[in-house]
N, C-alpha and C positions, 0 to 999 in steps of 0.2 A: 328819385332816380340819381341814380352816381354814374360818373365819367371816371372813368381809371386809364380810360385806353384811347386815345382818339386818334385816327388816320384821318390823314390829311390827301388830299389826290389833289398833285399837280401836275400844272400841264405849262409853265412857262409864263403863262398871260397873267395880264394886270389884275384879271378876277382871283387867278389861283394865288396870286400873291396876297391879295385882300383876306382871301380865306388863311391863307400860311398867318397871317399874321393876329390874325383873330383868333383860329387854330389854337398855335402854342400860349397867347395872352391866356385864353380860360385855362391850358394844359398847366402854366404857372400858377394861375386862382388855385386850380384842385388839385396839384400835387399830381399831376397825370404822366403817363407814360405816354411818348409820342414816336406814330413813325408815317412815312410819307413815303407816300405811294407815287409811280407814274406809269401811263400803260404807253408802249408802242404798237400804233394801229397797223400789221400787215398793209393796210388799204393803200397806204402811203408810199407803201415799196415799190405798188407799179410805179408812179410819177419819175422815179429813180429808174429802176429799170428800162425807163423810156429814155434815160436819157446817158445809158450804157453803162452806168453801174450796176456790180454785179449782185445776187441774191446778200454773198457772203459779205462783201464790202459794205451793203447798206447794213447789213444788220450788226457787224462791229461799231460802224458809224453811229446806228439809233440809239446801241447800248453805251456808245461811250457817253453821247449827249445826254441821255437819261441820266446815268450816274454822274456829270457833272453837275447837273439840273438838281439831283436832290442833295448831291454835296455842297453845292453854294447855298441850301436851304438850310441845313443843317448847321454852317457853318454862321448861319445869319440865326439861330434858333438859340447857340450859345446854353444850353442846355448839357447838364450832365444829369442821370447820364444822357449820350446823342440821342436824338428820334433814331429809331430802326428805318431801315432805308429801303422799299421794295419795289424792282424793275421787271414790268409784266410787257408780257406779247399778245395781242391779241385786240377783240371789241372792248374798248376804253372801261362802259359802263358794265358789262359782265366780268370783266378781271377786276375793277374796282370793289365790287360785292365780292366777287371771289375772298380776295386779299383782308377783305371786312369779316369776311367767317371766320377766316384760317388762319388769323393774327390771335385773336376775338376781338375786336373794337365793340368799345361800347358808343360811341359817337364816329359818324364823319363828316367831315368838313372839307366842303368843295366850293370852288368857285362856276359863277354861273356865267354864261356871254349875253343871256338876257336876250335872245333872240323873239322877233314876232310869232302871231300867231302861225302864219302861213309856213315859216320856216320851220316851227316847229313840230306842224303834222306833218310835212314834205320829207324832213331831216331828221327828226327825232333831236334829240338832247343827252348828251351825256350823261345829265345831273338828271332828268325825267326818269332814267331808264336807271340810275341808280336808285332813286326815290322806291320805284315801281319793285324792287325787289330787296331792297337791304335790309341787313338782319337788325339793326338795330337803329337808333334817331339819325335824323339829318339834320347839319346846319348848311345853309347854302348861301351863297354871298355872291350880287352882283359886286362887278367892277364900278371903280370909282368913276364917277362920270365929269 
């Protein structure tokens, strides 16, 4: 099996950084092409909303944060050429797989919050629900403890 392509899904936290960095180390082993993903969850917009921000003001907000988030990765990745850089709307774990078709990744690499068992039938997983449908391998990385 060969990796030529591997997306990276970050989300900010000290797992997705584990992963980022684990990520681009194999993408330099195998001479890969690398691009990094981050999804904003709609879900998140009520909490804002609630608190009088508006539809359009959160969503320039989430996009600028997102593209800061994978530009400081990038810029920490020191890679040419750059990872490609992809900012999705929607359920984390279905734009994730999205983004894994439609790139073609042949690997992704995510970070995990390692949550218990209760949380994880109550709440589901981001990384579960990637697992559960990706087109291709996974590598999954908790955070450093």
């Amino acid at each position: 099996m060969s990796f030529k392509r591997i997306l990276i899904a970050l989300d900010g936290g000290a797992s997705a950084a584990r992963a980022a960095d684990a990520g681009l180390e194999l993408a330099r082993e195998l001479g890969a092409e690398v691009a990094f993903v981050t999804v904003v969850d709609p879900a998140m917009m009520r909490v804002a909303m609630d608190s009088g921000i508006s539809e359009a003001g959160w969503q320039a907000a989430a996009q600028r944060e997102a593209k800061n988030l994978l530009n400081a990765f990038a810029v920490r990745a020191k890679m040419s050429p750059p990872p490609l850089e992809f900012v999705e709307f929607g359920k984390p774990a279905a734009k994730i797989v999205e983004t894994a078709k439609t790139w073609p990744a042949d690997l992704i690499v995510m970070g995990t919050h390692g949550g218990n068992v209760v949380s994880n039938i109550l709440l589901g997983s981001v990384a579960q629900g990637v697992l559960r449908h990706a087109p291709c391998p996974m590598m999954v990385l908790r955070a450093p403890e």
